[in-house]
OpenMM code with the backbone's topology and positions (N, CA, C; nanometers):
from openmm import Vec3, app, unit

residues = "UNK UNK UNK UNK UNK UNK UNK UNK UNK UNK UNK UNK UNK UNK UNK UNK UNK UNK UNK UNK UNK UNK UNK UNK UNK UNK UNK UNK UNK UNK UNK UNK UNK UNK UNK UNK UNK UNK UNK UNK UNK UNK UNK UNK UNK UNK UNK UNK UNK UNK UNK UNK UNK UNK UNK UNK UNK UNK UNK UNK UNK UNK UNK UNK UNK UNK UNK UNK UNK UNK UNK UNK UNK UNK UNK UNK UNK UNK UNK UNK UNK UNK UNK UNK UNK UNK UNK UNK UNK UNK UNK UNK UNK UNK UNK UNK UNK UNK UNK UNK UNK UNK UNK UNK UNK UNK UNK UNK UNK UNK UNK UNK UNK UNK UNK UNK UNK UNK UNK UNK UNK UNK UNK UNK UNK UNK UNK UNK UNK UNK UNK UNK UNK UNK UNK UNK UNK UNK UNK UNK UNK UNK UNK UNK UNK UNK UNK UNK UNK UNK UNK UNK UNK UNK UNK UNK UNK UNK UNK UNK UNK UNK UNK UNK UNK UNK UNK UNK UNK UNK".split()
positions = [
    Vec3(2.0880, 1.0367, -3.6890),
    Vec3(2.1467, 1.0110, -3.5607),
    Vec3(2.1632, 1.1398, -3.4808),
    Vec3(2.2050, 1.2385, -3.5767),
    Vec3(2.2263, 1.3788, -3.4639),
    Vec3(2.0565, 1.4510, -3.4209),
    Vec3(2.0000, 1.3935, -3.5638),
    Vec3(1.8082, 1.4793, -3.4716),
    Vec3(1.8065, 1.4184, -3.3834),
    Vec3(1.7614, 1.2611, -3.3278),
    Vec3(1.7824, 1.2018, -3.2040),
    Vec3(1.8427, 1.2851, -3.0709),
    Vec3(1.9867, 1.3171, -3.1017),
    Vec3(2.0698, 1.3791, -3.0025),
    Vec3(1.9989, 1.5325, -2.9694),
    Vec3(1.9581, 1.5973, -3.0376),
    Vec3(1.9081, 1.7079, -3.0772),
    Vec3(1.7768, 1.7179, -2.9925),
    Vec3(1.6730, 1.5930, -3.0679),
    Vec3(1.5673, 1.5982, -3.0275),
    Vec3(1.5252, 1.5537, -2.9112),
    Vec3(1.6676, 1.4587, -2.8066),
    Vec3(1.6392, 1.4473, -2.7019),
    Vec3(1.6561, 1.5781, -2.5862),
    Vec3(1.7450, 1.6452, -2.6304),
    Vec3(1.8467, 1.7579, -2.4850),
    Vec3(1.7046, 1.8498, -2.5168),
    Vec3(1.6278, 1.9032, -2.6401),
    Vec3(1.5566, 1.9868, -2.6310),
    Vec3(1.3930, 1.9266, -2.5602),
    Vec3(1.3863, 1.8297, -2.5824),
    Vec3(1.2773, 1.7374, -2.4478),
    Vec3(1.3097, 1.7836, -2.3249),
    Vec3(1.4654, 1.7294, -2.3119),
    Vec3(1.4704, 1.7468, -2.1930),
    Vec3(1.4935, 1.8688, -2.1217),
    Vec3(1.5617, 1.9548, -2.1861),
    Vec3(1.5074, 2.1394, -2.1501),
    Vec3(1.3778, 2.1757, -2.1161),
    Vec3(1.3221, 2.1711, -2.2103),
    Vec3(1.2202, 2.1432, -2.2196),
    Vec3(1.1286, 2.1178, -2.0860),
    Vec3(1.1186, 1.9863, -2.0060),
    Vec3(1.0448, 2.0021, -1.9058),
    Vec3(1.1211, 2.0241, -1.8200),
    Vec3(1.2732, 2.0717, -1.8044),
    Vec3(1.3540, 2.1353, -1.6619),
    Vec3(1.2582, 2.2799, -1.6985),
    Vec3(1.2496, 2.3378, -1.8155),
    Vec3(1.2052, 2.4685, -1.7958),
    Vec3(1.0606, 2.4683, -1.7660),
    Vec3(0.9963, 2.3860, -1.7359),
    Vec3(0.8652, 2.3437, -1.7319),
    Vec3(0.8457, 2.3650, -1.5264),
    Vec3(0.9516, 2.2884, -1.5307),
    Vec3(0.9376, 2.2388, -1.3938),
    Vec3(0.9960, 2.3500, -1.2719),
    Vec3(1.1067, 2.4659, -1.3679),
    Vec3(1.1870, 2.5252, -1.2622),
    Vec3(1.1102, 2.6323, -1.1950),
    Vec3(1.0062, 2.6599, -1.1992),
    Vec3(0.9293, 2.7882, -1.1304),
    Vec3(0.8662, 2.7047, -1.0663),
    Vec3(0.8038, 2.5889, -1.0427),
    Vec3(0.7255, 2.5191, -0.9558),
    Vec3(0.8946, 2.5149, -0.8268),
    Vec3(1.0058, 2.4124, -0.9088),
    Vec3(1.1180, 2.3784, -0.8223),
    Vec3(1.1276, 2.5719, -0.7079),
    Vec3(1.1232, 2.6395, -0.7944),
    Vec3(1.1845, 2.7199, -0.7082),
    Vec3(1.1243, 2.8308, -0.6380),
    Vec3(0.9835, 2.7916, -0.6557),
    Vec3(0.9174, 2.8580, -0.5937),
    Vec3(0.8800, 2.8743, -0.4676),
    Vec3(0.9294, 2.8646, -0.3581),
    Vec3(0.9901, 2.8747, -0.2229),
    Vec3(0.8970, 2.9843, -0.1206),
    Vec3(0.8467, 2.9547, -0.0304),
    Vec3(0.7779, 3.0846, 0.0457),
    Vec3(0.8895, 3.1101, 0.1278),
    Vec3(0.8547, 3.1963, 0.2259),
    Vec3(0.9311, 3.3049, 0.2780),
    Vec3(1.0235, 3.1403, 0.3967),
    Vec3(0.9416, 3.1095, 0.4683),
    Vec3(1.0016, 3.0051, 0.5404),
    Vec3(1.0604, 2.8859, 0.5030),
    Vec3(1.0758, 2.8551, 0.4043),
    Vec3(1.1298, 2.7603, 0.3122),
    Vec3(1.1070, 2.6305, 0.3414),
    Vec3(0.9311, 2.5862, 0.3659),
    Vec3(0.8829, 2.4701, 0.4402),
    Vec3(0.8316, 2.4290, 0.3268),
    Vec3(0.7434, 2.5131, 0.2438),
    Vec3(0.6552, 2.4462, 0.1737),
    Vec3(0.6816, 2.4937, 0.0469),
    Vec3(0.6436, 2.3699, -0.1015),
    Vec3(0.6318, 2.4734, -0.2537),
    Vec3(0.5308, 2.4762, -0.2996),
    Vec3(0.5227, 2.6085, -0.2986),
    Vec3(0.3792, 2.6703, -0.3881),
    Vec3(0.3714, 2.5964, -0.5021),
    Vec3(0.2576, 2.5550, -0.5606),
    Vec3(0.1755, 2.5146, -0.6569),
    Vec3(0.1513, 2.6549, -0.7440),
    Vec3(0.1951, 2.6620, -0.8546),
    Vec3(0.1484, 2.7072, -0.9796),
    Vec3(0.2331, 2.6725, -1.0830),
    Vec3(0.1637, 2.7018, -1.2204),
    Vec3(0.2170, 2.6727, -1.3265),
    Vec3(0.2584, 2.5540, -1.3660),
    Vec3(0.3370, 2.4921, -1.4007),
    Vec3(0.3767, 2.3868, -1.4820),
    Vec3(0.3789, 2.2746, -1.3001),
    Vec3(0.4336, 2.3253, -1.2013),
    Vec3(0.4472, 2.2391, -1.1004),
    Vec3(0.2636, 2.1803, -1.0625),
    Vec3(0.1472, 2.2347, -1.1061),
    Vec3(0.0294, 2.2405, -1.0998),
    Vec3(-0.0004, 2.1523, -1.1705),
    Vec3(0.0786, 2.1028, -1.2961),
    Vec3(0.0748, 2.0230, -1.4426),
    Vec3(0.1002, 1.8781, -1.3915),
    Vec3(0.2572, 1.9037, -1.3073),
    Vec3(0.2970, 1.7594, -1.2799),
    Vec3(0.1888, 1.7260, -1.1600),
    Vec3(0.1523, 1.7866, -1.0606),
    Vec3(0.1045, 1.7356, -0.9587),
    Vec3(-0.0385, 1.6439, -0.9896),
    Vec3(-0.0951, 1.7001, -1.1009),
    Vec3(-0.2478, 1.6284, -1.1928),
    Vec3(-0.1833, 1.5328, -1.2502),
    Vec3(-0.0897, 1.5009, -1.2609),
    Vec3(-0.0645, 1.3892, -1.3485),
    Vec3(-0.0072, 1.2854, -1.2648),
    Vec3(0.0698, 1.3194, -1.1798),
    Vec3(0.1349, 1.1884, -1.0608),
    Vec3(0.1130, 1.1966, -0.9231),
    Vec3(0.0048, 1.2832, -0.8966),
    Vec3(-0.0995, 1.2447, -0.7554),
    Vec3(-0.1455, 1.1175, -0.7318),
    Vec3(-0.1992, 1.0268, -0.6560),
    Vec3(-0.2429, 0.9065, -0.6535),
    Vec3(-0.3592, 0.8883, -0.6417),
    Vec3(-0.4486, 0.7676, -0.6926),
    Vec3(-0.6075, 0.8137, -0.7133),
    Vec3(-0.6518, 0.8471, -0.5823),
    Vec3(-0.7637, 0.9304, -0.6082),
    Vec3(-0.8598, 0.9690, -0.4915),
    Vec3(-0.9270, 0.8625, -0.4921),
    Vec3(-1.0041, 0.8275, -0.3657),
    Vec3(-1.1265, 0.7259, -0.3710),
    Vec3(-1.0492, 0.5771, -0.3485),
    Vec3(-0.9828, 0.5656, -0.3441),
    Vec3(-0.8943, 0.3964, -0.3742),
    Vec3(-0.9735, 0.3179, -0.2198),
    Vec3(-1.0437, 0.1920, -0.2609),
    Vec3(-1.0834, 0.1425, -0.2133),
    Vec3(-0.9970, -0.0158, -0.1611),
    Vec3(-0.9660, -0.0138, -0.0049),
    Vec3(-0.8796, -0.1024, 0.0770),
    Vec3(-0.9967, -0.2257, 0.0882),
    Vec3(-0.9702, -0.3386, 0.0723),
    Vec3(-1.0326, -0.4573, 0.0662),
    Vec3(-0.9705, -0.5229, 0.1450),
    Vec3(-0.9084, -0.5598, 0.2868),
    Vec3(-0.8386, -0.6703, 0.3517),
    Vec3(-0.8309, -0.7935, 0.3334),
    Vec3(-0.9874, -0.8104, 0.3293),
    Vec3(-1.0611, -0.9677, 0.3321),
    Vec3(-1.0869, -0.9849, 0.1939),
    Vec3(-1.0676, -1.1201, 0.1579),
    Vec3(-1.0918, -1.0920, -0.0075),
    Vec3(-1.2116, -1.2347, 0.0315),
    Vec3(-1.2496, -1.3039, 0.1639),
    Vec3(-1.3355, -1.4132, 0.1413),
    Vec3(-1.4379, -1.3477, 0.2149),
    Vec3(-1.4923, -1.1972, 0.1865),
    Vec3(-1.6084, -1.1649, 0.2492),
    Vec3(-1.7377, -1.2510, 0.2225),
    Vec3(-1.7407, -1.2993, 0.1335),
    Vec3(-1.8518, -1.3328, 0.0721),
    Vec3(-1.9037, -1.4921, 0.1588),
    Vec3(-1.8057, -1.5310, 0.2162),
    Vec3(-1.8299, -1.6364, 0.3471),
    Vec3(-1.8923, -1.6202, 0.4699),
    Vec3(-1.8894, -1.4511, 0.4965),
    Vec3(-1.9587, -1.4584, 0.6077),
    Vec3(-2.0908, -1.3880, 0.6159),
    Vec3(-2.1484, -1.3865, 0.5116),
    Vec3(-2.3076, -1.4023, 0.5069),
    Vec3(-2.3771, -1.5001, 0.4559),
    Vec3(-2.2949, -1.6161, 0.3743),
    Vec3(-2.3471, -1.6931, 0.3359),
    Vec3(-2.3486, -1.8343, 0.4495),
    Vec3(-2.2609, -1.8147, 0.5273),
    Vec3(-2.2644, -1.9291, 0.6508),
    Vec3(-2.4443, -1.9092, 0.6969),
    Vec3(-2.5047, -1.7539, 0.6780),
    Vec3(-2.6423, -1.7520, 0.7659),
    Vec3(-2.7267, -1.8316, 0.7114),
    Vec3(-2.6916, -1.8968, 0.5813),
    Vec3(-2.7928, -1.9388, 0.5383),
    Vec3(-2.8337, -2.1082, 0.5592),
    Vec3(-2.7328, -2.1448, 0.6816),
    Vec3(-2.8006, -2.3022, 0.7519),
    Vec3(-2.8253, -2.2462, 0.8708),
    Vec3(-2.8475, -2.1347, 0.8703),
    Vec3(-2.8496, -2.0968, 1.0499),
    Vec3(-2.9648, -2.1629, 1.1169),
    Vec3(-3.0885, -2.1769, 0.9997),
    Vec3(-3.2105, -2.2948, 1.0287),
    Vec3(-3.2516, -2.3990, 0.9878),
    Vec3(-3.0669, -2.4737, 0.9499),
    Vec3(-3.0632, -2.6019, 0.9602),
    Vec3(-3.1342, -2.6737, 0.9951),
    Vec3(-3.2447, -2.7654, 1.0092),
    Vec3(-3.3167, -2.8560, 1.0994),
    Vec3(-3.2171, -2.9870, 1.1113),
    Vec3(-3.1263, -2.9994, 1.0478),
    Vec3(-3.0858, -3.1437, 1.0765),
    Vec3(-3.0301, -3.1868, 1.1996),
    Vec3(-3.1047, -3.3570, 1.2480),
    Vec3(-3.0265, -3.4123, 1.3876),
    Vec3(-2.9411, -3.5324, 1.2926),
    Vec3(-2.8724, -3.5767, 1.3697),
    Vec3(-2.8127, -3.7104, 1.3783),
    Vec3(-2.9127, -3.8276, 1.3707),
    Vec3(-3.0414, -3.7877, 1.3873),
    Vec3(-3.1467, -3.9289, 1.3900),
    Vec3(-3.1711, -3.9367, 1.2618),
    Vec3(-3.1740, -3.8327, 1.1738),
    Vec3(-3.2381, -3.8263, 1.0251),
    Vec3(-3.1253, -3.8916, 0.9410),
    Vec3(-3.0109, -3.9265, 0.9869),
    Vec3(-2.9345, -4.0311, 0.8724),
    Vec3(-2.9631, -4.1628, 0.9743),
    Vec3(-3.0100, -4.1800, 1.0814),
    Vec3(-2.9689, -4.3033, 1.1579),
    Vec3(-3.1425, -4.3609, 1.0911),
    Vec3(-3.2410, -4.2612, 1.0693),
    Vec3(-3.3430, -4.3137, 0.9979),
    Vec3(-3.3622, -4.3857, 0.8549),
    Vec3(-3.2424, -4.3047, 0.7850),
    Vec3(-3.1920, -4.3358, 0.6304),
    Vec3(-3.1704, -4.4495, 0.6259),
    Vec3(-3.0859, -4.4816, 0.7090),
    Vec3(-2.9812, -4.6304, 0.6821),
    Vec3(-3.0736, -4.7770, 0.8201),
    Vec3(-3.1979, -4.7907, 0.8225),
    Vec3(-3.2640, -4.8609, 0.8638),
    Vec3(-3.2567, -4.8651, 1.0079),
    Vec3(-3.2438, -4.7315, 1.0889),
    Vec3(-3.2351, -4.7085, 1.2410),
    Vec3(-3.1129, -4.7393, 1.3272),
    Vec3(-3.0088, -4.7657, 1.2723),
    Vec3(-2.9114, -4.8066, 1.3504),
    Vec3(-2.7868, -4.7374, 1.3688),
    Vec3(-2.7369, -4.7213, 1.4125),
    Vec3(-2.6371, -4.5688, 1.3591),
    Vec3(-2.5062, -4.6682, 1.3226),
    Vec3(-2.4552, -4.7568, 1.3681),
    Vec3(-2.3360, -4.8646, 1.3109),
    Vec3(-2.3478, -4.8604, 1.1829),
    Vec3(-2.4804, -4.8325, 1.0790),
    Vec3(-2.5135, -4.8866, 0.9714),
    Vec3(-2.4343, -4.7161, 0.8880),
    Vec3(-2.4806, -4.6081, 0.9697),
    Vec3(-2.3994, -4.4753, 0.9168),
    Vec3(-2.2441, -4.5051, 0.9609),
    Vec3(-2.2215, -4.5036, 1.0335),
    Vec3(-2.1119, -4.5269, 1.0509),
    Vec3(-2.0056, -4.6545, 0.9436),
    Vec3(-2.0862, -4.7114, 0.9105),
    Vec3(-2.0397, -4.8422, 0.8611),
    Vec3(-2.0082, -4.7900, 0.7312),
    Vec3(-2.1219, -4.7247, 0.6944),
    Vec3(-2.1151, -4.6252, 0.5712),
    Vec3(-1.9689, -4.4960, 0.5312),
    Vec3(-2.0073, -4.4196, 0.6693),
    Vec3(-1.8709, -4.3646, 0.6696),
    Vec3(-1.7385, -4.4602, 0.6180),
    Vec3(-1.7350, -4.5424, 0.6912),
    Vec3(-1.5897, -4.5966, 0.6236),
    Vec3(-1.6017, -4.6966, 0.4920),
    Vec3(-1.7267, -4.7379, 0.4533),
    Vec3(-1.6903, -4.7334, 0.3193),
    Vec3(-1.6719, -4.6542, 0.1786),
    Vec3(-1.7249, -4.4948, 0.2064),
    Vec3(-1.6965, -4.3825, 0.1861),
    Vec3(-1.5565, -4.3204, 0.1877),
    Vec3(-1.4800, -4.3748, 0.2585),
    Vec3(-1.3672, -4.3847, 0.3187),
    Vec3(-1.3286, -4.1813, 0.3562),
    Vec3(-1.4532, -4.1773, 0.4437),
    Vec3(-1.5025, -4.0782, 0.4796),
    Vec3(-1.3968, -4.1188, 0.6444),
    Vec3(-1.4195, -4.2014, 0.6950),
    Vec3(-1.3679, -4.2268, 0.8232),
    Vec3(-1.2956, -4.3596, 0.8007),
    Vec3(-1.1403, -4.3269, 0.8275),
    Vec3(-1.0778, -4.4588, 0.8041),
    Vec3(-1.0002, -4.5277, 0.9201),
    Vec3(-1.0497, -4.4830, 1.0673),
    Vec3(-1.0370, -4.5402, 1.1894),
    Vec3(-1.0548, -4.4928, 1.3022),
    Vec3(-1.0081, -4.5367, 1.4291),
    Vec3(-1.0498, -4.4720, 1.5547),
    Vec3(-0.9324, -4.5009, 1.6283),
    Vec3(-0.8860, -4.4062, 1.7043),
    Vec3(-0.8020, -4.4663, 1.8152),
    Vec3(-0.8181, -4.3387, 1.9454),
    Vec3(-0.7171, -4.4233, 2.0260),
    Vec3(-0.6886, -4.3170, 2.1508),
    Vec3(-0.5834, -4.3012, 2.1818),
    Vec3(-0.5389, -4.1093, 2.1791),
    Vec3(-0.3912, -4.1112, 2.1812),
    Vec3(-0.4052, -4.0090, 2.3316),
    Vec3(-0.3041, -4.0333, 2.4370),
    Vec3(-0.3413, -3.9907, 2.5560),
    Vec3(-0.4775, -3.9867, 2.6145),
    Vec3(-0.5005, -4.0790, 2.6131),
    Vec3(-0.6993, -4.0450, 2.6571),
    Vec3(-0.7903, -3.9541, 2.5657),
    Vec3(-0.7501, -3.9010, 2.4555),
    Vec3(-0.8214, -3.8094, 2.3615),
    Vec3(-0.8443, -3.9138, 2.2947),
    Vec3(-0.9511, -3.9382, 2.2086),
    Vec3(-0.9741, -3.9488, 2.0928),
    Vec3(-0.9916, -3.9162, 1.9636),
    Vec3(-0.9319, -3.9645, 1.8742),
    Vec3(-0.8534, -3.9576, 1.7770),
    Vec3(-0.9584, -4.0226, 1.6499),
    Vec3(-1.0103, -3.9141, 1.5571),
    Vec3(-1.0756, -4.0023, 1.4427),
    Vec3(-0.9811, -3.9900, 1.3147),
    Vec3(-0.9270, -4.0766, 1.2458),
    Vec3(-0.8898, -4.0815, 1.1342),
    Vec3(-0.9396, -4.0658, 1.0274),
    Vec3(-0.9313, -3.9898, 0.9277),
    Vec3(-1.0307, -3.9751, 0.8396),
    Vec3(-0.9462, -3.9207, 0.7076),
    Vec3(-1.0200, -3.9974, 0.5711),
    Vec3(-0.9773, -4.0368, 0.4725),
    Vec3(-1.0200, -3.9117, 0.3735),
    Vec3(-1.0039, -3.9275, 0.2709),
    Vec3(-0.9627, -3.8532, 0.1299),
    Vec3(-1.1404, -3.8271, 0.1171),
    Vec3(-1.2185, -3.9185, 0.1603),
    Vec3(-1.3813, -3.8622, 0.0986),
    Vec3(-1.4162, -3.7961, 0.1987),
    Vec3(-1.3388, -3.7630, 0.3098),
    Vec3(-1.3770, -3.6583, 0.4248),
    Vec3(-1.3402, -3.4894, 0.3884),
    Vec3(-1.2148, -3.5331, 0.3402),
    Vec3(-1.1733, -3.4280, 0.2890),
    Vec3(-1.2647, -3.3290, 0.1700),
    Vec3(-1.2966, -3.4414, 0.0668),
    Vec3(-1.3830, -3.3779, -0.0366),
    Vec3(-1.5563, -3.3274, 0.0130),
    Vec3(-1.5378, -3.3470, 0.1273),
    Vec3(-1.6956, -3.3199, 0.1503),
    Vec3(-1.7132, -3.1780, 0.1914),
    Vec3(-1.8267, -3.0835, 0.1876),
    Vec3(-1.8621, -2.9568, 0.2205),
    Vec3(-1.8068, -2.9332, 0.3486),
    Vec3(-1.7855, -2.8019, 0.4257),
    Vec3(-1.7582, -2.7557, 0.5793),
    Vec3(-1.9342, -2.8332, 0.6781),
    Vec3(-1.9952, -2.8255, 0.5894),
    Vec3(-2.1645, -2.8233, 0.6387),
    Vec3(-2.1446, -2.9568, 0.7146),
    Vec3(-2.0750, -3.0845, 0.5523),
    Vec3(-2.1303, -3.1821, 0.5537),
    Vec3(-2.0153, -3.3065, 0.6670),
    Vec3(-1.8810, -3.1839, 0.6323),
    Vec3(-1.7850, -3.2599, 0.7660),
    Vec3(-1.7929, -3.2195, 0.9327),
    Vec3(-1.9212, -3.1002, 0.8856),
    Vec3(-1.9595, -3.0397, 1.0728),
    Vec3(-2.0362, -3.1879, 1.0906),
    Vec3(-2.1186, -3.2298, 1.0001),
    Vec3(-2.2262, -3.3028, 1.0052),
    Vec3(-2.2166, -3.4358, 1.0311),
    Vec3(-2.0840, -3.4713, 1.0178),
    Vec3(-2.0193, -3.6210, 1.0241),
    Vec3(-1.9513, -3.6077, 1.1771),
    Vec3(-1.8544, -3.4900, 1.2243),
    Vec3(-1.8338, -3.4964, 1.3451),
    Vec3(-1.9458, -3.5084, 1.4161),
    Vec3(-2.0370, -3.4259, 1.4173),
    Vec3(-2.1590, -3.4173, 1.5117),
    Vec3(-2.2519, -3.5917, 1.4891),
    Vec3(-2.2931, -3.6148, 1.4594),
    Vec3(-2.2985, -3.8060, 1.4178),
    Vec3(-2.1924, -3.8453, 1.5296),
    Vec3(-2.0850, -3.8478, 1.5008),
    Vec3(-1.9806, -3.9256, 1.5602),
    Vec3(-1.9923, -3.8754, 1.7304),
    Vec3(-2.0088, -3.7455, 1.7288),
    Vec3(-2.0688, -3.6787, 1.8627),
    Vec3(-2.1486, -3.7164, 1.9218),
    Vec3(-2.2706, -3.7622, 1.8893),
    Vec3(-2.4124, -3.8163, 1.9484),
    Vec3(-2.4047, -3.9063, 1.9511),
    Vec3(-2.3115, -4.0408, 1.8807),
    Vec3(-2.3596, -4.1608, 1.8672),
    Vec3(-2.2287, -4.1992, 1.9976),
    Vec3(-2.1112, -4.1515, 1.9910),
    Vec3(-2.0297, -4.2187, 2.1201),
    Vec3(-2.0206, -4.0970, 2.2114),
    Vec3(-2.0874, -3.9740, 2.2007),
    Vec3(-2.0909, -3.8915, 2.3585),
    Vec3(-1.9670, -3.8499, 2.3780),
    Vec3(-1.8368, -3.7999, 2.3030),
    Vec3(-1.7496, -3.7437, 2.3434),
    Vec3(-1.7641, -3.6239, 2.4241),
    Vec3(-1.8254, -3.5438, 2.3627),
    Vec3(-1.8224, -3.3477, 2.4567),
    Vec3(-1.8478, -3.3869, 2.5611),
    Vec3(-1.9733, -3.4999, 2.5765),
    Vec3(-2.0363, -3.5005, 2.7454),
    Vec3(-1.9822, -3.5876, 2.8359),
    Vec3(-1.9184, -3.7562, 2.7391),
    Vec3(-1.9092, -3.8333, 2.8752),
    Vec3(-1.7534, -3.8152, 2.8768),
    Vec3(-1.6803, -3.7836, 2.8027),
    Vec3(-1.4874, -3.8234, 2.8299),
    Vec3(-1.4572, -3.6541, 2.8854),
    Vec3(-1.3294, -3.7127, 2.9656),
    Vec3(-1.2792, -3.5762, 3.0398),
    Vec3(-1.2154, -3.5115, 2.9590),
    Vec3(-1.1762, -3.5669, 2.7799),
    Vec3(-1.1361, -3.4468, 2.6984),
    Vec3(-1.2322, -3.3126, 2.6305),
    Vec3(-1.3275, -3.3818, 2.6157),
    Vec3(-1.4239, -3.3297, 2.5514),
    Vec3(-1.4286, -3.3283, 2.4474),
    Vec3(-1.3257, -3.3701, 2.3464),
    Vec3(-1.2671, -3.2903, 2.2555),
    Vec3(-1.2686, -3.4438, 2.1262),
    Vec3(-1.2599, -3.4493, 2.0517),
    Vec3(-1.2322, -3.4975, 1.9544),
    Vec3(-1.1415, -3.4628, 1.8631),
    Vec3(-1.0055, -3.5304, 1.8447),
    Vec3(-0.8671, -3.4562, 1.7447),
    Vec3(-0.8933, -3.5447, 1.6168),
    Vec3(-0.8981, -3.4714, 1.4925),
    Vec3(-0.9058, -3.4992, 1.3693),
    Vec3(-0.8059, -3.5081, 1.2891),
    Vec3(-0.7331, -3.6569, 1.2434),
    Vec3(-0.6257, -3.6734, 1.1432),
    Vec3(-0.6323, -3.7584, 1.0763),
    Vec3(-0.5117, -3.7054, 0.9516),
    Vec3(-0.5016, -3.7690, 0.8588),
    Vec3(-0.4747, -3.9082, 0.8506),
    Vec3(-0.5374, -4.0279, 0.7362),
    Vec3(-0.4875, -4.1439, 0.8329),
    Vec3(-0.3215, -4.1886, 0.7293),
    Vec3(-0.3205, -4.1334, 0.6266),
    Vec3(-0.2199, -4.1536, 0.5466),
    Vec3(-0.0897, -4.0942, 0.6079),
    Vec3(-0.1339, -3.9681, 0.7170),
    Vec3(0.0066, -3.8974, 0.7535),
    Vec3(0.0538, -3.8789, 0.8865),
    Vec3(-0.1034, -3.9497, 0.9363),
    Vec3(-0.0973, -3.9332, 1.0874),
    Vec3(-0.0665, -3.7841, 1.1729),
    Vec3(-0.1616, -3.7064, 1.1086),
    Vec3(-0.1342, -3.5303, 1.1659),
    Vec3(-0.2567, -3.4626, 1.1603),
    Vec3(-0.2357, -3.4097, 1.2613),
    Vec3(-0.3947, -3.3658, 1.3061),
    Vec3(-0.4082, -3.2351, 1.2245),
    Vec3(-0.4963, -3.2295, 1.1887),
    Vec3(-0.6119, -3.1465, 1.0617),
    Vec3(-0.7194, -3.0343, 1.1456),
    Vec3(-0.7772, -3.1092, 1.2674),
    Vec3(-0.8803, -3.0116, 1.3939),
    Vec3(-0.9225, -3.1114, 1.4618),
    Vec3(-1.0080, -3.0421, 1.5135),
    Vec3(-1.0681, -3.0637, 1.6519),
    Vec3(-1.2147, -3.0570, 1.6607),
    Vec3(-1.2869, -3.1342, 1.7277),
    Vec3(-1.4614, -3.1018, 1.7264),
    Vec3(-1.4626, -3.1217, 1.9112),
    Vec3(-1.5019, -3.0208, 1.9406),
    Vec3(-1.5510, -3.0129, 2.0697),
    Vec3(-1.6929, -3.0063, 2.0595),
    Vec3(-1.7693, -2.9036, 2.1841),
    Vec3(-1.8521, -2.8668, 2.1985),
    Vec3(-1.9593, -2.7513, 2.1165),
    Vec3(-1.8470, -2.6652, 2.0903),
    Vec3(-1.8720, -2.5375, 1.9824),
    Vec3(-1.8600, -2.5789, 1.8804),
    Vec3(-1.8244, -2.7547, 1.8244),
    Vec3(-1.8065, -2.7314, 1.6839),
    Vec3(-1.6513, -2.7799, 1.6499),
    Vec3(-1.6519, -2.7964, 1.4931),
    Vec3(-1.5221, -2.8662, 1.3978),
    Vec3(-1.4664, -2.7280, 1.3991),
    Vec3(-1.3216, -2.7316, 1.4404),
    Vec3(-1.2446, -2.6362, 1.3834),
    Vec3(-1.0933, -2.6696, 1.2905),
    Vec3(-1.1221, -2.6841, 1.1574),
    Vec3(-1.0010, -2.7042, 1.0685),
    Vec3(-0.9112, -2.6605, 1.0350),
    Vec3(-0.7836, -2.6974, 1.0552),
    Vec3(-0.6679, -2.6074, 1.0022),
    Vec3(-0.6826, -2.5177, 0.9104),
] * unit.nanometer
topology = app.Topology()
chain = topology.addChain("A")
for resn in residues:
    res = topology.addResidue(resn, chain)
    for name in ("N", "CA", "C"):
        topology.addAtom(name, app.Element.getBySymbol(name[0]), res)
């Protein structure tokens, strides 16, 4: 029990005497402390790394991979061709998908409701369902909203918006 006691105070002497010529090494103006000796020791050991690399964005990897539909070919005719030329028949589809689970109009906007298999689908493949819904009833061009508001139909709260430029999701 007393080496303990012993073997701690002489540790700790130990690096006060380590440290006191760095502590008191003082230039003439008493702004700055010289570096040598043991104060040279601590400074290599609890400096902070050089080189440390700042990452902000941790979803970089999203914005080069968006380039790669940039030559998308797909229209709205190539599913209205799928489902035997009729677009009611995609659409019809949508909601048994329960991809789209209604329609309404709230202040003159229109309002698509849309269900749990909307949710699970790609960014690609829910641009791809607004734009359908775009071409087949003409929101951007013929209504004075332009706009299409996207909600939930279980909670009734809007999720985004598809205008002209495109779906934008919460």
């Amino acid at each position: 029990m007393r080496f303990s006691y012993i073997f701690h105070s002489l540790s700790f002497g130990l690096v006060l005497l380590l440290n006191a010529p760095s502590a008191l090494a003082i230039d003439d103006q008493d702004t700055e402390v010289k570096t040598g000796g043991a104060g040279r020791f601590w400074q290599q050991i609890w400096q902070p790394p050089k080189g440390t690399q700042v990452r902000p964005y941790l979803d970089e990897a999203k914005l080069p991979h968006n380039s790669q539909w940039a030559e998308d070919g797909w229209t709205p005719q190539d599913w209205v061709e799928m489902r035997g030329g009729s677009p009611l028949n995609v659409i019809d589809g949508f909601y048994r998908a329960d991809i789209i689970t209604g329609q309404k109009f709230d202040k003159d906007v229109p309002v698509l409701e849309v269900g749990q298999g909307f949710l699970r689908l790609s960014a690609q493949e829910q641009q791809r369902v607004l734009a359908f819904i775009d071409d087949t009833y003409g929101v951007t061009t013929n209504s004075e909203a332009g706009v299409i508001e996207i909600c939930l139909d279980h909670k009734n709260e809007t999720i985004g918006l598809f205008d002209k430029n495109g779906l934008q999701i919460q």
